[in-house]
C-alpha positions as CSV (number, residue, x, y, z in Angstrom):
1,X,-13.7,168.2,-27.9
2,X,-16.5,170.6,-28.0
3,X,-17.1,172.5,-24.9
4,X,-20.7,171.9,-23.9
5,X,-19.1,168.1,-24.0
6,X,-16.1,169.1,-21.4
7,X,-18.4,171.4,-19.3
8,X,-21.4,168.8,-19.0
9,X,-18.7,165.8,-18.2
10,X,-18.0,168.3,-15.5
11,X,-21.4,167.8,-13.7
12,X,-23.4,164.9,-12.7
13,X,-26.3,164.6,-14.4
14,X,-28.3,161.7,-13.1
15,X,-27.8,163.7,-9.8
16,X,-30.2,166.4,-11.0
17,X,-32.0,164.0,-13.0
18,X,-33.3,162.5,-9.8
19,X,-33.3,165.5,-7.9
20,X,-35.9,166.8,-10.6
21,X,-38.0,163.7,-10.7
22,X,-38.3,164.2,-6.8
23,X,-39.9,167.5,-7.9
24,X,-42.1,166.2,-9.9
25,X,-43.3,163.5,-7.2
26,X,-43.9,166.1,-4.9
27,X,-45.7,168.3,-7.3
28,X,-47.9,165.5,-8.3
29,X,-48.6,164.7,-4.6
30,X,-49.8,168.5,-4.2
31,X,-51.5,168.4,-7.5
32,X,-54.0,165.3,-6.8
33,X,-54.3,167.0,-2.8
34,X,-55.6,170.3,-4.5
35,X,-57.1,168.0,-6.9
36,X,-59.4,166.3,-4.8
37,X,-60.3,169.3,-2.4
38,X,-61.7,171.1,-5.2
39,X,-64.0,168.6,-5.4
40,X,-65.2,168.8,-1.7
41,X,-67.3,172.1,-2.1
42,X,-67.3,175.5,-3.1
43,X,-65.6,177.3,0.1
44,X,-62.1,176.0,-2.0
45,X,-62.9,177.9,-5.3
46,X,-59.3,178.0,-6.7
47,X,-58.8,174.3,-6.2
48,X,-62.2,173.9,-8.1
49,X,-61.2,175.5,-11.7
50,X,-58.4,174.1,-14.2
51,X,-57.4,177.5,-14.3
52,X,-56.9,177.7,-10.7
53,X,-54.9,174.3,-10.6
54,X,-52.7,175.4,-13.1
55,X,-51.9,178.3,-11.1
56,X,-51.1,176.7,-8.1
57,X,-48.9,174.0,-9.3
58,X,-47.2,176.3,-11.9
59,X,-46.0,178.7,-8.5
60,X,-45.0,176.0,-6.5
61,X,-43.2,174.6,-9.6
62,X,-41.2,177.8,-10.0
63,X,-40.4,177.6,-6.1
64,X,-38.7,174.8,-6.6
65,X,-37.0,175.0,-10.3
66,X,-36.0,178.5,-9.3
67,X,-34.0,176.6,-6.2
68,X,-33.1,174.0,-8.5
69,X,-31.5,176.2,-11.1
70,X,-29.6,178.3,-8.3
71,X,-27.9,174.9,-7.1
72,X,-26.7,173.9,-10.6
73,X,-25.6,177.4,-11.0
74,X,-23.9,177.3,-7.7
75,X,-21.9,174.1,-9.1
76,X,-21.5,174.9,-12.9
77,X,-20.7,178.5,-11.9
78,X,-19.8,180.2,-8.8
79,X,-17.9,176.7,-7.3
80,X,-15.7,176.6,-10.9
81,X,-14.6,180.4,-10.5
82,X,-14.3,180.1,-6.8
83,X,-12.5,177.4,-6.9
84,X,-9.2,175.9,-8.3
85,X,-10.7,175.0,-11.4
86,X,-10.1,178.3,-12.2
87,X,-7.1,177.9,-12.9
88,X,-8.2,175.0,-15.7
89,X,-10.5,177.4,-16.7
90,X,-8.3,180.7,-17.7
91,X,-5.8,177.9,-19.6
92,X,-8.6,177.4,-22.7
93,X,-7.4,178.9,-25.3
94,X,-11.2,180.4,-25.7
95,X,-12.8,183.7,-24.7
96,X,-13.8,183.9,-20.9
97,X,-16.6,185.3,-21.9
98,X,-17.5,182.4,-24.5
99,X,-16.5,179.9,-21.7
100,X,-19.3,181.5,-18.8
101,X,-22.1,181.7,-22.0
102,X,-21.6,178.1,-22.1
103,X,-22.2,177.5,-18.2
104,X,-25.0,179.8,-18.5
105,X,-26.8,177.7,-20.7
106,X,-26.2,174.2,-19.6
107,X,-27.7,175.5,-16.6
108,X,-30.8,177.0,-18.7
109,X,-30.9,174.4,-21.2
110,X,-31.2,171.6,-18.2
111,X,-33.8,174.2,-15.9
112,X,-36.3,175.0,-19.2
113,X,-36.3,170.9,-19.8
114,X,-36.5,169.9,-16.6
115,X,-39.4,171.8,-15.5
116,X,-41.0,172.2,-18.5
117,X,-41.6,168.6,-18.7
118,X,-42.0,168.5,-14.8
119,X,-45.4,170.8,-15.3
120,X,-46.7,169.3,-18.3
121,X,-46.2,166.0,-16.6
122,X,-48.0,167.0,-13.6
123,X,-50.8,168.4,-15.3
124,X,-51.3,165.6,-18.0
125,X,-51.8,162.9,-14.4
126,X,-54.4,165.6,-13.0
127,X,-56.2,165.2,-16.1
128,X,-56.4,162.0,-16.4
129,X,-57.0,161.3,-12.5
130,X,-59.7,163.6,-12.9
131,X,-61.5,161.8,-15.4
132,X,-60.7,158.4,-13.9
133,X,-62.3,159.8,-10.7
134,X,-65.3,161.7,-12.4
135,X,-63.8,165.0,-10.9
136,X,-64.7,167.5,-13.4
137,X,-63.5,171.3,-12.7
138,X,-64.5,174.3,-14.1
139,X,-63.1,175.3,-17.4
140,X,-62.8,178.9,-18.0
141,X,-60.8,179.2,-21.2
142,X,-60.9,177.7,-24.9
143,X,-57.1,177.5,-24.8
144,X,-56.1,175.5,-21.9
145,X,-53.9,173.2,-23.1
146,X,-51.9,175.9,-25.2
147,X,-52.2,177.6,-22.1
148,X,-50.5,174.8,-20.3
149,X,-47.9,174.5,-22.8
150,X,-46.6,177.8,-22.9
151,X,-46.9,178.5,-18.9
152,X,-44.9,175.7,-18.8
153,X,-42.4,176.8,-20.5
154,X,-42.3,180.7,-19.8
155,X,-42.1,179.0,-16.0
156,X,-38.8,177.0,-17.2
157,X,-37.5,180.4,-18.9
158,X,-38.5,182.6,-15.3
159,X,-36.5,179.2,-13.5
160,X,-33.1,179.4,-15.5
161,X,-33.2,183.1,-15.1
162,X,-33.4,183.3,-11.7
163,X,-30.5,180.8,-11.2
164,X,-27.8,183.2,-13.4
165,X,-29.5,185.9,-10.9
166,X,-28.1,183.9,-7.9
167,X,-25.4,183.1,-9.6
168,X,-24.1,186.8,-9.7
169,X,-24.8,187.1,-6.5
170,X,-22.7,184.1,-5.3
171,X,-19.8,184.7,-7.3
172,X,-19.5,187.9,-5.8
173,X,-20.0,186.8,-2.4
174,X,-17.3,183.7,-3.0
175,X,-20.3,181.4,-1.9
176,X,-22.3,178.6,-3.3
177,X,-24.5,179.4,0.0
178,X,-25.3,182.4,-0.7
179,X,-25.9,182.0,-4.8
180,X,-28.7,179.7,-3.1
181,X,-29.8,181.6,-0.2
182,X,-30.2,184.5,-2.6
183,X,-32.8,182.0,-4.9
184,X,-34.9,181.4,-1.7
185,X,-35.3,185.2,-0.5
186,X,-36.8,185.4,-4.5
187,X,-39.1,183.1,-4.6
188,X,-40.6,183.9,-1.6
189,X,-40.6,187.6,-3.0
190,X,-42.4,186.7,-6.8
191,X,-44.3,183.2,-6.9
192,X,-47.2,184.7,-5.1
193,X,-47.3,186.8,-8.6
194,X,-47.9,184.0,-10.6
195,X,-51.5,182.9,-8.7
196,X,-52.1,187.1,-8.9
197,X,-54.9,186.0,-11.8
198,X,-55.3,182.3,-12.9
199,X,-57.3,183.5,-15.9
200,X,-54.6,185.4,-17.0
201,X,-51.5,183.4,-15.8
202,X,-49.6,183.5,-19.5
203,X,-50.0,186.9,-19.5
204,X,-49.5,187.9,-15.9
205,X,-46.3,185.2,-16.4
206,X,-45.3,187.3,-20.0
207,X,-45.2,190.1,-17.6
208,X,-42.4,188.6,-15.5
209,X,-40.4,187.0,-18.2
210,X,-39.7,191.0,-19.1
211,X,-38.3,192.0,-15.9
212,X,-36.6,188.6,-15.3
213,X,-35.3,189.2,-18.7
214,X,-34.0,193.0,-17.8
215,X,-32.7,191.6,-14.6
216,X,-30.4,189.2,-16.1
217,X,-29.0,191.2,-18.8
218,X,-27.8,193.6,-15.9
219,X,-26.9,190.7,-14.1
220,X,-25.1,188.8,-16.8
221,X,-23.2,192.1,-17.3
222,X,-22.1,192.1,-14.3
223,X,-21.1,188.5,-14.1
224,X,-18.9,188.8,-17.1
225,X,-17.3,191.6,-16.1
226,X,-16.2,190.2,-12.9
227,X,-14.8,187.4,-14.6
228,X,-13.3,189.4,-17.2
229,X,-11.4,191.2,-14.6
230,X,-10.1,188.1,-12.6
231,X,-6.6,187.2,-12.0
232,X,-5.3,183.5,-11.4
């Protein structure tokens, strides 16, 4: 049987399924709220501009994929090697190494989906609750919707990565708590980043996706190693 198959079986997904569309409701609820205070007067610029809106709801997005990602992590991960699955684990006659790259990306593969779709979803209601309601915000950019595209997904990507992050830092603290304590302390730390410039939030978030990226090669290294080195 192919591993992905006997890893995913592992996990429930309709557990995160829901967990994720509970995301998305309360994204949408904040959406429509900054939404319709844009349209109350100027004092609330952000709220007013598409740019803006994006901004917001892409952060808070990340907040809360970034979480998300760190508890699947937590499970798929740190719980396996901390606990006495291990021992099922180090009887595969495959690499260990092959084995954690597979955990590694069901937990990116179902983050990037999740919250990609999450965000575009979100946005795609604003736009047409907007029109619906005659709430028109400013529009400071010919490429919005590519724009809304690819934030979407570079915030999946900046979600995923910050879960193998927490991961490392669970598995060597022997703590599912701590992989997501560790994801909570980070988002606090970099979503105000991603509203740092609305008008430039694929760049600003291209900007991110670099150190994320350097992060979790350092991180990933460690990871391995660590489970490379373990003894049953």
């Amino acid at each position: 049987m192919n591993l992905y198959k006997i890893e995913t079986m592992k996990i429930q997904l309709s557990v995160y399924l829901w967990a994720a569309l509970g995301i998305f409701v309360s994204l949408l609820a904040l959406g429509m709220l900054y939404l319709f205070l844009g349209n109350m007067g100027e004092e609330i610029e952000l709220f007013a501009d598409w740019n803006g809106l994006l901004a917001l709801n892409t952060a808070i997005a990340f907040a809360c994929f970034g979480i998300f990602s760190a508890v699947i992590a937590a499970k798929v991960i740190v719980s396996e090697y901390c606990g006495k699955n291990i021992v099922v684990l180090f009887s595969y006659p495959i690499s260990r190494r092959k084995i954690l790259n597979t955990k590694c990306m069901i937990v990116c593969c179902i983050t990037i989906i999740f919250a990609f779709v999450s965000n575009m979803s979100v946005m795609g209601v604003m736009y047409i609750t907007s029109k619906i309601f005659n709430i028109v915000p400013q529009l400071t950019t010919r490429y919005f919707i590519p724009s809304i595209l690819l934030t979407s997904f570079l915030m999946g990507i900046l979600s995923s990565a910050l879960g193998i992050i927490s991961a490392t830092v669970g598995l060597k603290k022997h703590s599912t708590i701590a992989t997501i304590i560790c994801s909570v302390l980070i988002v606090c730390f970099v979503t105000n980043f991603i509203v740092f410039s609305p008008r430039n939030i694929v760049l600003v978030m291209m900007i991110m996706i670099v150190f994320f990226i350097m992060a979790v090669g350092v991180m990933y290294h460690i990871l391995a190693n660590g489970i490379e080195k373990m003894e049953v």
